[in-house]
N, C-alpha and C positions, 0 to 999 in steps of 0.2 A: 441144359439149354432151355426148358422148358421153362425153368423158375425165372429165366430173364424176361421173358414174353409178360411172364405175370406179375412183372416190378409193378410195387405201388407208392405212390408220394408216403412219406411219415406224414404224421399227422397233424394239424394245424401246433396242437398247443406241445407237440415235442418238438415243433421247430423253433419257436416261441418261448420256451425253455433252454432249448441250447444257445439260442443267441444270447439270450439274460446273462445265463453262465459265462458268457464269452468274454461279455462286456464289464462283467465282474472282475474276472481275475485279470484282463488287460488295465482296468485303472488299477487293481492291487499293483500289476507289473510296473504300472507308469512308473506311481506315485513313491517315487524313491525315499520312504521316510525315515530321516536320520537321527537313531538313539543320543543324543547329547549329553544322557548321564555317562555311557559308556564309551563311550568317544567312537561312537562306530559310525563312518561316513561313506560305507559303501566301496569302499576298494578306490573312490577319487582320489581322496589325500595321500595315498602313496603314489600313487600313478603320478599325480604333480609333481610329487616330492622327485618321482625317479627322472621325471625330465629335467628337473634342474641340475640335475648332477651333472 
């Protein structure tokens, strides 16, 4: 109980770090980029494929 009284903010440049990080792997996540030599399109093309059936 004691060590909550004495919570302290993290510090300017680890906060400032973790957001960098954040903001990093969320465009890796966005950015859906699709191998063309190997035909790999991310699991859409059969997803289309199984709705037209």
């Amino acid at each position: 109980m004691i060590n909550v009284l004495k919570y302290k903010r993290p510090s300017f440049w680890i906060l400032v770090v973790g957001v960098i990080t954040i903001i990093i792997i969320s465009i890796g996540l966005i950015s859906n980029s699709i191998n063309k030599k190997s035909g790999n399109t991310g699991g859409f093309q059969k997803v289309k494929n199984f709705r037209k059936k």
